[in-house]
PDB file of N, CA, C and O in Angstrom, chain B, residues numbered from 101:
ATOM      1  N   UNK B 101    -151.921-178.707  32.014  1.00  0.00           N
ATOM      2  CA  UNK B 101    -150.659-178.002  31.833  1.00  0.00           C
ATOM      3  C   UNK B 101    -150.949-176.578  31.370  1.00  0.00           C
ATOM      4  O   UNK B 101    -151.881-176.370  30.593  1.00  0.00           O
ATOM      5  N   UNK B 102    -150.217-175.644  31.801  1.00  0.00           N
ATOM      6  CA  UNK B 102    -150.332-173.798  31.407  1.00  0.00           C
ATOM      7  C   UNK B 102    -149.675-173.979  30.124  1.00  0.00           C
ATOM      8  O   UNK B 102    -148.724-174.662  29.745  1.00  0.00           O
ATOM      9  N   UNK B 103    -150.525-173.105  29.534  1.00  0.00           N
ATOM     10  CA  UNK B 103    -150.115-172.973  28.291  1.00  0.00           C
ATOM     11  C   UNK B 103    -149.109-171.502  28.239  1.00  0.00           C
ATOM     12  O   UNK B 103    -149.300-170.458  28.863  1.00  0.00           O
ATOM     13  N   UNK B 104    -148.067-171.809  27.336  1.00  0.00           N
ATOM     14  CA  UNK B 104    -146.938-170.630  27.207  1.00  0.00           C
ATOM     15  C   UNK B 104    -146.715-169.671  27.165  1.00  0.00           C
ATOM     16  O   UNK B 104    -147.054-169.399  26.013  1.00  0.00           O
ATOM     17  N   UNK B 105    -146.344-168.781  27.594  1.00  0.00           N
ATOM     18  CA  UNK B 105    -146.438-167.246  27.197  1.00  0.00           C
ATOM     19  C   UNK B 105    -145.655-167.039  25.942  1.00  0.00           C
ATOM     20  O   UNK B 105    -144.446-167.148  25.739  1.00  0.00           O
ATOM     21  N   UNK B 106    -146.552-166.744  25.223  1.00  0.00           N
ATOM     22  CA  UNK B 106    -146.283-166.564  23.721  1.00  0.00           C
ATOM     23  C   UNK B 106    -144.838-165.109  23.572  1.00  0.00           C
ATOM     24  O   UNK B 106    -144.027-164.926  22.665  1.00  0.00           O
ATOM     25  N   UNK B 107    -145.051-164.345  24.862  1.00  0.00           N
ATOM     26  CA  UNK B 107    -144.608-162.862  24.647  1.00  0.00           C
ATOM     27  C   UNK B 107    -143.182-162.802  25.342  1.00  0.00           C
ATOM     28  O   UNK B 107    -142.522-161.767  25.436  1.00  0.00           O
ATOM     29  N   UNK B 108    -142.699-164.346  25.931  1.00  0.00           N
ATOM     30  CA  UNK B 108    -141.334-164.444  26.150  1.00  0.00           C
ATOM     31  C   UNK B 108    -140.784-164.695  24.938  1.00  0.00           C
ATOM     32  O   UNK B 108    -139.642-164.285  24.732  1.00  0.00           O
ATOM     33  N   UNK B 109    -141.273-165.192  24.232  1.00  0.00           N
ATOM     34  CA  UNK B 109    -140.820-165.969  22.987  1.00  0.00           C
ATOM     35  C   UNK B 109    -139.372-164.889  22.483  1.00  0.00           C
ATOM     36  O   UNK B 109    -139.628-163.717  22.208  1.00  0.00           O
ATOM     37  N   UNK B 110    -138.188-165.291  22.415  1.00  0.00           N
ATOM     38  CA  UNK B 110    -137.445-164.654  21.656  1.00  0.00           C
ATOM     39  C   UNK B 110    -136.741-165.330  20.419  1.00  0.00           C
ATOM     40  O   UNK B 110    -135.525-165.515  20.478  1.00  0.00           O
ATOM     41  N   UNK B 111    -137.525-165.745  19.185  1.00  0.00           N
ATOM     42  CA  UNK B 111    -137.534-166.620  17.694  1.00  0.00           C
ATOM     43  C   UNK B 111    -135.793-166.438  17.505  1.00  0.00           C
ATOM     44  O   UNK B 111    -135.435-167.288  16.689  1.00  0.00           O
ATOM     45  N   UNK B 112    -134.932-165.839  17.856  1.00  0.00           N
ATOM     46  CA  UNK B 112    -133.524-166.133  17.650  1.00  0.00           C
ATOM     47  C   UNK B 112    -132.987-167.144  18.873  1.00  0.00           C
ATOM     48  O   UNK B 112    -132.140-168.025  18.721  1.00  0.00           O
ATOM     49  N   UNK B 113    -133.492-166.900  19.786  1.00  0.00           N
ATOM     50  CA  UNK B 113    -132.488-168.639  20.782  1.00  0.00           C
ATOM     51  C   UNK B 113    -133.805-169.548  20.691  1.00  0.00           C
ATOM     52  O   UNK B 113    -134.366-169.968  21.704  1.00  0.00           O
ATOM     53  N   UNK B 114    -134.293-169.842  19.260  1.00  0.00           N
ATOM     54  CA  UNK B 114    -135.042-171.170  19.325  1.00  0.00           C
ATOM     55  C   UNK B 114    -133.728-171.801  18.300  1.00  0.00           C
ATOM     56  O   UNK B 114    -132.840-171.316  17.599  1.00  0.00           O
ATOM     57  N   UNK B 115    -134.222-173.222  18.703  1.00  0.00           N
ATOM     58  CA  UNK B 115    -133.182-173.719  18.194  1.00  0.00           C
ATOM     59  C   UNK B 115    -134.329-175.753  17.901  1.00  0.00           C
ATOM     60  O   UNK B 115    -135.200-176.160  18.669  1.00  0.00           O
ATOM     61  N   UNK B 116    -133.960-176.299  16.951  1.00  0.00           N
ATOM     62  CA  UNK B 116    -134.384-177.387  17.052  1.00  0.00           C
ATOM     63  C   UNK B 116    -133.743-178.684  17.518  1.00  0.00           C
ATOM     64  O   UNK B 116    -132.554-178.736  17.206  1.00  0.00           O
ATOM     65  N   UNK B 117    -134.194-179.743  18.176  1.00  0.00           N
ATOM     66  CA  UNK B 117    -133.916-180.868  18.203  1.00  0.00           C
ATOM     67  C   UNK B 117    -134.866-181.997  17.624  1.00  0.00           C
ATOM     68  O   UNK B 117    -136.046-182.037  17.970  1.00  0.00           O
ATOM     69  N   UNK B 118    -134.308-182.945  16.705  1.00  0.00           N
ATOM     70  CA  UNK B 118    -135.186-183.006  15.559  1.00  0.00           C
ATOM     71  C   UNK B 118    -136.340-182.553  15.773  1.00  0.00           C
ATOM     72  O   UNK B 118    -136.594-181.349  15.751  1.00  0.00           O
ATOM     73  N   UNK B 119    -137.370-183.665  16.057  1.00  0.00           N
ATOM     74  CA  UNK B 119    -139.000-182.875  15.582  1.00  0.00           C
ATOM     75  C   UNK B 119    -139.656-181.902  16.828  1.00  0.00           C
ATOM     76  O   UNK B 119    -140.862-181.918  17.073  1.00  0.00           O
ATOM     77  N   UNK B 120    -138.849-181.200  17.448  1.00  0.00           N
ATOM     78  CA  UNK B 120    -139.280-180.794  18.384  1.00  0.00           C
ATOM     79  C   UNK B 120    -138.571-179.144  18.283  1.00  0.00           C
ATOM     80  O   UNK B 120    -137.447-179.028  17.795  1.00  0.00           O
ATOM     81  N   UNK B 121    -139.217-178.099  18.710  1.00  0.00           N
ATOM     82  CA  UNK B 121    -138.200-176.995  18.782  1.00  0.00           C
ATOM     83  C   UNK B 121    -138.002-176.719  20.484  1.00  0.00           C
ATOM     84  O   UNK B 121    -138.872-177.148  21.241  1.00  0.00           O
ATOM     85  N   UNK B 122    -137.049-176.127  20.921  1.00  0.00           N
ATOM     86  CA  UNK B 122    -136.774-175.360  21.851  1.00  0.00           C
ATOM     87  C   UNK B 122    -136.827-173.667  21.774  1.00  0.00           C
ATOM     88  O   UNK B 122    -136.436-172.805  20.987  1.00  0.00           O
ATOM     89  N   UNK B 123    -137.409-173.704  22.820  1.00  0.00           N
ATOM     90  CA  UNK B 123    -137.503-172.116  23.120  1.00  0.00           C
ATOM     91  C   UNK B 123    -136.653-171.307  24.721  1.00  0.00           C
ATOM     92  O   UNK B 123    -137.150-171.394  25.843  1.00  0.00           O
ATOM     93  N   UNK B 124    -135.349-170.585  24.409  1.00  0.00           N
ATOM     94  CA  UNK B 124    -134.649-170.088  25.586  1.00  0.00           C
ATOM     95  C   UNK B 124    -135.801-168.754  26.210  1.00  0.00           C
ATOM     96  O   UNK B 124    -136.195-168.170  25.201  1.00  0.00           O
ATOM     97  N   UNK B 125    -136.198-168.354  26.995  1.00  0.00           N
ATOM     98  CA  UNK B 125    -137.201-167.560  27.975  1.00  0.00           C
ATOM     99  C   UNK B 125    -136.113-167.137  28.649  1.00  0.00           C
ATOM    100  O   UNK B 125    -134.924-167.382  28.446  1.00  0.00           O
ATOM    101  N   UNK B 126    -136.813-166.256  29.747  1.00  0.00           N
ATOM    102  CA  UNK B 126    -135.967-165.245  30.453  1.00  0.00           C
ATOM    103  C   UNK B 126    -135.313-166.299  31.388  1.00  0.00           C
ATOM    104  O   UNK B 126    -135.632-167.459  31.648  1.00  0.00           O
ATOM    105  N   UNK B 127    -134.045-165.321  31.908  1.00  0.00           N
ATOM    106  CA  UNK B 127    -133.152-165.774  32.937  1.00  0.00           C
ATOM    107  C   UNK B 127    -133.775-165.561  33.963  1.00  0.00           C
ATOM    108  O   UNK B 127    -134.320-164.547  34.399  1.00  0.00           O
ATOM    109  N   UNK B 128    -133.625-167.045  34.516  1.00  0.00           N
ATOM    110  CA  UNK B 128    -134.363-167.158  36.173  1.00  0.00           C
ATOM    111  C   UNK B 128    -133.107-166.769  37.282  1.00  0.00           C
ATOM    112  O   UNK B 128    -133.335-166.193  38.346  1.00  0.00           O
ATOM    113  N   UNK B 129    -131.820-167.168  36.855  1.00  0.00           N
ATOM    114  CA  UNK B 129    -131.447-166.666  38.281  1.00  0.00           C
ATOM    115  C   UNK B 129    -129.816-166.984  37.455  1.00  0.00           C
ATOM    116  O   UNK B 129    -129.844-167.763  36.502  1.00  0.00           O
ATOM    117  N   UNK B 130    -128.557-166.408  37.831  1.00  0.00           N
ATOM    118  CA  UNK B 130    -127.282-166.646  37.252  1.00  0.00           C
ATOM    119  C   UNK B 130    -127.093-168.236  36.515  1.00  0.00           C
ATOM    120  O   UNK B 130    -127.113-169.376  36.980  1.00  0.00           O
ATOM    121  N   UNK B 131    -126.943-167.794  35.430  1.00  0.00           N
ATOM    122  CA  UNK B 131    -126.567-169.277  34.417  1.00  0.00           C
ATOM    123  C   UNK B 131    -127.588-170.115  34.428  1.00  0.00           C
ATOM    124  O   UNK B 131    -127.296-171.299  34.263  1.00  0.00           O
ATOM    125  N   UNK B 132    -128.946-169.786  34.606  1.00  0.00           N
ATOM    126  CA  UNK B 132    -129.890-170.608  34.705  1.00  0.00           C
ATOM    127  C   UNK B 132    -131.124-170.089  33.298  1.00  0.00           C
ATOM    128  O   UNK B 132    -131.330-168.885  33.147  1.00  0.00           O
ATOM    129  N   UNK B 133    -131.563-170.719  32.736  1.00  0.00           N
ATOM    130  CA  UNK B 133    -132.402-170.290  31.667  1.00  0.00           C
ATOM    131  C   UNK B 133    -133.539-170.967  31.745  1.00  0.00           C
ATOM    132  O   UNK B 133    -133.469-172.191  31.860  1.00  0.00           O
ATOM    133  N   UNK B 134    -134.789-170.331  31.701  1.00  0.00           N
ATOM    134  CA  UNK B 134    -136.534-170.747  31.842  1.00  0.00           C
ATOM    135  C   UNK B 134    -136.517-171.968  30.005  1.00  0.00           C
ATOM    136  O   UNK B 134    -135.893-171.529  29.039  1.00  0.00           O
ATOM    137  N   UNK B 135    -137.062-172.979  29.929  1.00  0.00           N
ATOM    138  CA  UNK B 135    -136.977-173.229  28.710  1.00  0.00           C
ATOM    139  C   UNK B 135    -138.441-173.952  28.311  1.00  0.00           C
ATOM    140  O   UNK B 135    -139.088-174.637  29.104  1.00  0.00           O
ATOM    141  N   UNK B 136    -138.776-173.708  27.136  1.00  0.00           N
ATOM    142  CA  UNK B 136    -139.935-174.381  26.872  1.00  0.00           C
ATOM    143  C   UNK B 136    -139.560-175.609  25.502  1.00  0.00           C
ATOM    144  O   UNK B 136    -138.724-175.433  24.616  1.00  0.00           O
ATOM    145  N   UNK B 137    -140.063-176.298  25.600  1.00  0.00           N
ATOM    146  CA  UNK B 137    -140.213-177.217  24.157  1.00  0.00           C
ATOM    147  C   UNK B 137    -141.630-177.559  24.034  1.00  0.00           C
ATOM    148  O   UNK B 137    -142.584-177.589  24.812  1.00  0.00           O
ATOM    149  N   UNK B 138    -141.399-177.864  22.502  1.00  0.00           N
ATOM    150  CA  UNK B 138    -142.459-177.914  21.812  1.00  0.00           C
ATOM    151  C   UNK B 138    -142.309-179.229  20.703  1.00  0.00           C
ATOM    152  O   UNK B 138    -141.337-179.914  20.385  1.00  0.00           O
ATOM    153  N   UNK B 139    -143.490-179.237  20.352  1.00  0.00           N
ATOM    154  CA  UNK B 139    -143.011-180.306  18.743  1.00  0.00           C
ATOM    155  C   UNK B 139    -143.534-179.658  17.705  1.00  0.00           C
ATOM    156  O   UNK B 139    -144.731-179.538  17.442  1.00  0.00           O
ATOM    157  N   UNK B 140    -142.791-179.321  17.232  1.00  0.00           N
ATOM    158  CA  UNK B 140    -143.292-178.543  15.893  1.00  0.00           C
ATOM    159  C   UNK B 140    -144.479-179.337  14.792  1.00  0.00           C
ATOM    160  O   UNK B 140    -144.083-180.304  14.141  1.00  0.00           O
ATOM    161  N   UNK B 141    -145.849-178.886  14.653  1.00  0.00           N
ATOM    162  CA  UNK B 141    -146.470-179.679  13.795  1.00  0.00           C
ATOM    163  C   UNK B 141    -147.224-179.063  12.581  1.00  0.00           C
ATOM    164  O   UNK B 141    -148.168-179.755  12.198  1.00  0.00           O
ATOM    165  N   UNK B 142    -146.966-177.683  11.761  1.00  0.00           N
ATOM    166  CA  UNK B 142    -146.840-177.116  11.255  1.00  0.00           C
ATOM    167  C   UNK B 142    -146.192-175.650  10.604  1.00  0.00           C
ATOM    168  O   UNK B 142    -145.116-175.141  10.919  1.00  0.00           O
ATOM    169  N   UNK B 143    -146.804-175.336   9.986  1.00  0.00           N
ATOM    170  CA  UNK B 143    -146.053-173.985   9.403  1.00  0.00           C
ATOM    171  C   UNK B 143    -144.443-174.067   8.521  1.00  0.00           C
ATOM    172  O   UNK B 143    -143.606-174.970   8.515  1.00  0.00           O
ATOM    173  N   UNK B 144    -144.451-172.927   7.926  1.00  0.00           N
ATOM    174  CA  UNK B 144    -142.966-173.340   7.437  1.00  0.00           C
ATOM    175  C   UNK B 144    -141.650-172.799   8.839  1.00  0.00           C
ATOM    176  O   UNK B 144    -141.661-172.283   9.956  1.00  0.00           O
ATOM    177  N   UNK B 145    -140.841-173.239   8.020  1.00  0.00           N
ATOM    178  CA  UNK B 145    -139.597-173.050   9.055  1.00  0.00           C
ATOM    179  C   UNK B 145    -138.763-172.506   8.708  1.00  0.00           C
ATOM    180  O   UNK B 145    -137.570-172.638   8.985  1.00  0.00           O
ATOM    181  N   UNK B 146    -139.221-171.878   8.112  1.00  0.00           N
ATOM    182  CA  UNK B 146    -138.593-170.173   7.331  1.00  0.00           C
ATOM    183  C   UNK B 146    -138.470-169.022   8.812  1.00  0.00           C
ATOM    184  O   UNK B 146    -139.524-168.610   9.295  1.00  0.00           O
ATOM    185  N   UNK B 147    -137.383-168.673   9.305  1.00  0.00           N
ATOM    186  CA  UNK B 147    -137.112-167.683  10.526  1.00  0.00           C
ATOM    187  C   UNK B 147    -137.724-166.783  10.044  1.00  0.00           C
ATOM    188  O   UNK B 147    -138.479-166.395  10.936  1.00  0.00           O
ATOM    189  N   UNK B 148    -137.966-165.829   8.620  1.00  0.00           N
ATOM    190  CA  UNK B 148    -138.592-164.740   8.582  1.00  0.00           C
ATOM    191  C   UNK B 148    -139.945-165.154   8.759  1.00  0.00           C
ATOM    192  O   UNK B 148    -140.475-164.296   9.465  1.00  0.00           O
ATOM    193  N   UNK B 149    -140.732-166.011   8.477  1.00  0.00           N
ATOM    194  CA  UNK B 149    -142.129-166.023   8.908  1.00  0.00           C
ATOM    195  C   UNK B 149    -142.575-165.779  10.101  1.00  0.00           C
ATOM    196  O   UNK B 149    -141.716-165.963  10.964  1.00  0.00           O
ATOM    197  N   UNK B 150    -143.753-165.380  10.548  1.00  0.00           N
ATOM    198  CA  UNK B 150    -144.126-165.551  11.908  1.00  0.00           C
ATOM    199  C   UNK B 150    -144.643-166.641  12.367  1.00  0.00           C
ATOM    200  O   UNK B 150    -145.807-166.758  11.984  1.00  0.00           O
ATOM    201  N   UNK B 151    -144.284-167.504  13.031  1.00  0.00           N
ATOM    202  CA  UNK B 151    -144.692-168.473  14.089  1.00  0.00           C
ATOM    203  C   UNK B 151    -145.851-168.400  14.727  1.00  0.00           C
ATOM    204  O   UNK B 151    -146.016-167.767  15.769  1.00  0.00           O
ATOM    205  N   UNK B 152    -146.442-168.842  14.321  1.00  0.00           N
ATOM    206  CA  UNK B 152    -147.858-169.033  15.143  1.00  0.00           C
ATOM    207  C   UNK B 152    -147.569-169.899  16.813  1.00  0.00           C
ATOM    208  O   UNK B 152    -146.530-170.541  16.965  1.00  0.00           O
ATOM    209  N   UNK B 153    -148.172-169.842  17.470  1.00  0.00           N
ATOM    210  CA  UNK B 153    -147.210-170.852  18.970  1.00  0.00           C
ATOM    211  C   UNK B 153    -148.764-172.009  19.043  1.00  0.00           C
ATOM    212  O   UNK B 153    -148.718-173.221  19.252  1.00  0.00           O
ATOM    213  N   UNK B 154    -150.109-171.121  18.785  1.00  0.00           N
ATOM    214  CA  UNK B 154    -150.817-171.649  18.998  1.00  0.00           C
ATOM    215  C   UNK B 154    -150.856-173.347  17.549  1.00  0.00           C
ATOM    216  O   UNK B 154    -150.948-174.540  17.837  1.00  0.00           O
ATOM    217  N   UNK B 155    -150.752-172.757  16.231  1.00  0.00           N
ATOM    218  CA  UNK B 155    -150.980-173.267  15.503  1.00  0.00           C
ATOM    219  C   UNK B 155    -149.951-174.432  15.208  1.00  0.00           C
ATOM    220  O   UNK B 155    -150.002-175.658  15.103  1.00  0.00           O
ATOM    221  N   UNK B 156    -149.206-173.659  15.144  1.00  0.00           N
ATOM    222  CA  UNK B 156    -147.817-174.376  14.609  1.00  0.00           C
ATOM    223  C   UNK B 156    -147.104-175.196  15.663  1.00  0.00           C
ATOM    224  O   UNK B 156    -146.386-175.945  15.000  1.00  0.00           O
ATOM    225  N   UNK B 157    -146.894-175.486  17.069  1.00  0.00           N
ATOM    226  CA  UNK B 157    -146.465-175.850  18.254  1.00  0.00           C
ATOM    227  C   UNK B 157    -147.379-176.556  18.788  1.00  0.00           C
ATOM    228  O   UNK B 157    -148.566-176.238  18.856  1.00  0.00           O
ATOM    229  N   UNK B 158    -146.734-177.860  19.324  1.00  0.00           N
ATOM    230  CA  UNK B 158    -147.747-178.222  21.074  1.00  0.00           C
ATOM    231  C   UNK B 158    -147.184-178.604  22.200  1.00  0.00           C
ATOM    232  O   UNK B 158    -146.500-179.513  22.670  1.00  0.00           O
ATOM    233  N   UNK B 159    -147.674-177.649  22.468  1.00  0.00           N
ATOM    234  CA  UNK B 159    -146.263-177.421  24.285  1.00  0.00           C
ATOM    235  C   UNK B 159    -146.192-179.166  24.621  1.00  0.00           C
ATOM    236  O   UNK B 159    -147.128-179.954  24.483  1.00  0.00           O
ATOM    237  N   UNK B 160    -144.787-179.485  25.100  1.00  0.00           N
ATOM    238  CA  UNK B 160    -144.343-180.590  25.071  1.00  0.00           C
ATOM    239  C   UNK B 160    -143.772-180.511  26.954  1.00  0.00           C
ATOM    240  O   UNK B 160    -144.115-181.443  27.682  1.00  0.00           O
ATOM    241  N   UNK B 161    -143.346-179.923  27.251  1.00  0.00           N
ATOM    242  CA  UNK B 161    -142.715-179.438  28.558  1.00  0.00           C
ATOM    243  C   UNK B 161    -141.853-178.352  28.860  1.00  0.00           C
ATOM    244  O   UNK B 161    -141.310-177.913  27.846  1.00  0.00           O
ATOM    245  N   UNK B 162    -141.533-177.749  29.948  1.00  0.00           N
ATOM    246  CA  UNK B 162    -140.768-176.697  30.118  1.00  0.00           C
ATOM    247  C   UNK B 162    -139.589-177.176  31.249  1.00  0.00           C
ATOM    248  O   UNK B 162    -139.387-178.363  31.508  1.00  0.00           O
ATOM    249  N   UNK B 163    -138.970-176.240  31.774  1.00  0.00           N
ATOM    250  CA  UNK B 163    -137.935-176.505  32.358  1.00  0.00           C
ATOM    251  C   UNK B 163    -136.988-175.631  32.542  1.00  0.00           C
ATOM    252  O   UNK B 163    -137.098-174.558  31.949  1.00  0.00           O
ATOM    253  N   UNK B 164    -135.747-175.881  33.462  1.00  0.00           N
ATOM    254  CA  UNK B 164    -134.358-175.135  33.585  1.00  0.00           C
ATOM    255  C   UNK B 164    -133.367-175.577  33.551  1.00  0.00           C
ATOM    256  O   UNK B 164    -132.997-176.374  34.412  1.00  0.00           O
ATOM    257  N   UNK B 165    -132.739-175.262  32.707  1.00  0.00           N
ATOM    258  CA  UNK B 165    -131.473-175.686  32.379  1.00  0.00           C
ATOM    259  C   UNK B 165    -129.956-174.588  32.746  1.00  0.00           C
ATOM    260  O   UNK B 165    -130.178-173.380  32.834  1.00  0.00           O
ATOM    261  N   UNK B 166    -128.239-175.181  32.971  1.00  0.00           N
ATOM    262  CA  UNK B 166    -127.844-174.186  33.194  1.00  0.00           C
ATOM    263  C   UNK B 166    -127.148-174.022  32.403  1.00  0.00           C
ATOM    264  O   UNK B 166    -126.041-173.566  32.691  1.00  0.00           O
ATOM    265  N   UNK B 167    -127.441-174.283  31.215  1.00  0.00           N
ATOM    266  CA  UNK B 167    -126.378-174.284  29.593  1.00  0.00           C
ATOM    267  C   UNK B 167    -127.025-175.219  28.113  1.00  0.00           C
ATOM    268  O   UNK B 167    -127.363-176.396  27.989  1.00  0.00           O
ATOM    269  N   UNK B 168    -127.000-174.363  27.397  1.00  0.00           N
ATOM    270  CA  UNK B 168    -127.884-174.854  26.415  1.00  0.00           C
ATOM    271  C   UNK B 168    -127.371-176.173  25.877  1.00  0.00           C
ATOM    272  O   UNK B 168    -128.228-176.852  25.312  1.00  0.00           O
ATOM    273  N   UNK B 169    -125.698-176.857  25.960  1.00  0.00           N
ATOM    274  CA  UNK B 169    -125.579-178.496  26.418  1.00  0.00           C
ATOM    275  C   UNK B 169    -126.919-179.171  27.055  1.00  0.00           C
ATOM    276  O   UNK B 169    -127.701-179.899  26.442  1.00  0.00           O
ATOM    277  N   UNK B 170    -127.012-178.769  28.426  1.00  0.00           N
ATOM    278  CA  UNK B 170    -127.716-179.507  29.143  1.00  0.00           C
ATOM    279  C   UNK B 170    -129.162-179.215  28.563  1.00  0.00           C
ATOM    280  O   UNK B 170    -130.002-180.066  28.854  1.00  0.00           O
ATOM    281  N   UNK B 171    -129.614-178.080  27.739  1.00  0.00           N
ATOM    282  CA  UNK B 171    -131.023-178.343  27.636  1.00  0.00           C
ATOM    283  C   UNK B 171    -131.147-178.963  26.398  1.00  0.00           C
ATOM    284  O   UNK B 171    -132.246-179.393  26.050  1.00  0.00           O
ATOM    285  N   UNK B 172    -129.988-179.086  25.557  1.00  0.00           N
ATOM    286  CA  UNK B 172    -130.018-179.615  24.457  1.00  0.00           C
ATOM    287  C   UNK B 172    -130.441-181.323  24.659  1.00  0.00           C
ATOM    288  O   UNK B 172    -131.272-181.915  23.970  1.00  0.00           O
ATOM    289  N   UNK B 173    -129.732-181.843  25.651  1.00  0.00           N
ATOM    290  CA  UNK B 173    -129.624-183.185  26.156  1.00  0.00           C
ATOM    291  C   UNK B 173    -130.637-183.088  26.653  1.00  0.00           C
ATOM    292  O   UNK B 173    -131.220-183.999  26.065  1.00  0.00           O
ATOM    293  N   UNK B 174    -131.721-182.465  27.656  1.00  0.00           N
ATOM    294  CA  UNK B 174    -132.916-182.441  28.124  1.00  0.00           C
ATOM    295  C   UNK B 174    -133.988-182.740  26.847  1.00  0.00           C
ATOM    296  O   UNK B 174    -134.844-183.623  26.807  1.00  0.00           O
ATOM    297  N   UNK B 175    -133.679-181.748  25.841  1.00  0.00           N
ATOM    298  CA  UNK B 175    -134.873-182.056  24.642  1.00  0.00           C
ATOM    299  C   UNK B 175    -134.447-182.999  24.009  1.00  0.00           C
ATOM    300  O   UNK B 175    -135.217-183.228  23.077  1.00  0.00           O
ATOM    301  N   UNK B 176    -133.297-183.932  24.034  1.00  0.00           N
ATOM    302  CA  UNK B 176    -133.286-184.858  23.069  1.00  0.00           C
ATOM    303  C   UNK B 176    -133.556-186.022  24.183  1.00  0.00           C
ATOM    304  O   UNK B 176    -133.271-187.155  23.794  1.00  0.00           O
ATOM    305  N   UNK B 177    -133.860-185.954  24.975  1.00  0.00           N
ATOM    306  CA  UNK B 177    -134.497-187.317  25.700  1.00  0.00           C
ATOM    307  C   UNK B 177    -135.496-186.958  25.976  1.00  0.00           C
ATOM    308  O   UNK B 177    -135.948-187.519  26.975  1.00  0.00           O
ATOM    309  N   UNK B 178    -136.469-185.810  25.281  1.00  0.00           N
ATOM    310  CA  UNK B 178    -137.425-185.675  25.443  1.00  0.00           C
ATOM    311  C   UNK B 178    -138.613-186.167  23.862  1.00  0.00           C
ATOM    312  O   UNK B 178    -139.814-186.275  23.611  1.00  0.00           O
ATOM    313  N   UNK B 179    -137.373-186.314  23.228  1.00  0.00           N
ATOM    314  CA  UNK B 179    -137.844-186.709  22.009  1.00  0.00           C
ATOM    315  C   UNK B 179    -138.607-187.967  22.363  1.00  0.00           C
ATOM    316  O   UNK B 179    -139.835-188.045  22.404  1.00  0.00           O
ATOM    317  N   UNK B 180    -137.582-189.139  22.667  1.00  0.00           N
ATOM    318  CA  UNK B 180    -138.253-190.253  22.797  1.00  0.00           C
ATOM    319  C   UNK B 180    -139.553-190.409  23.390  1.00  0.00           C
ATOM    320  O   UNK B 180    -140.125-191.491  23.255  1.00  0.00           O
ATOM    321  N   UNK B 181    -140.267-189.179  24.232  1.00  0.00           N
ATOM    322  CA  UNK B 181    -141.430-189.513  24.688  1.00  0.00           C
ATOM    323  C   UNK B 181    -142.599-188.144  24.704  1.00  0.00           C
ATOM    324  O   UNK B 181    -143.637-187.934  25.332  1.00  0.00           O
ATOM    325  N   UNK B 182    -141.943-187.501  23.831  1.00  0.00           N
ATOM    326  CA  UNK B 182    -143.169-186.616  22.542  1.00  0.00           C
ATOM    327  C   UNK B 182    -144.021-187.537  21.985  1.00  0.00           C
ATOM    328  O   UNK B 182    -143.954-188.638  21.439  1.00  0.00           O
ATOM    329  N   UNK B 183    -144.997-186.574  22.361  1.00  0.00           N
ATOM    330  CA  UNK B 183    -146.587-187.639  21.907  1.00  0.00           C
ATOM    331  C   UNK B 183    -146.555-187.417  20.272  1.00  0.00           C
ATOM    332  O   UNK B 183    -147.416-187.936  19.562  1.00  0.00           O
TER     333      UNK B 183
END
């Protein structure tokens, strides 16, 4: 699996579903959003800190979604099968 581009990262549309975070990436095409998840397995979770992607994250899967509903529902059935 490719590992993430750290430099889409925009730390205000991350958002969590429990042990996992989501990350919104650029717009692929009208109402469509690039998305990455992760499972968060360190660092604090303090927004002013910096996020490490390497340290703190382990890419879990990516994807497109066309409303953060649907990717919300994407990462929470993705929970059940986070390693």
């Amino acid at each position: 699996m490719d590992e993430p581009h750290a430099t889409r990262f925009d730390w205000r549309r991350t958002w969590n579903v429990g042990p996992l975070g989501v990350a919104e990436e650029t717009a692929v095409a009208p109402g469509f959003r690039r998305l990455s998840i992760y499972r968060i397995v360190g660092g604090p979770r303090d927004r002013s800190w910096r996020w490490s992607v390497k340290r703190d994250f382990v890419h879990v899967a990516e994807g497109y979604a066309a409303s953060r509903a649907a990717a919300r529902r994407a990462a929470e059935n993705a929970v059940g099968s986070a390693p």
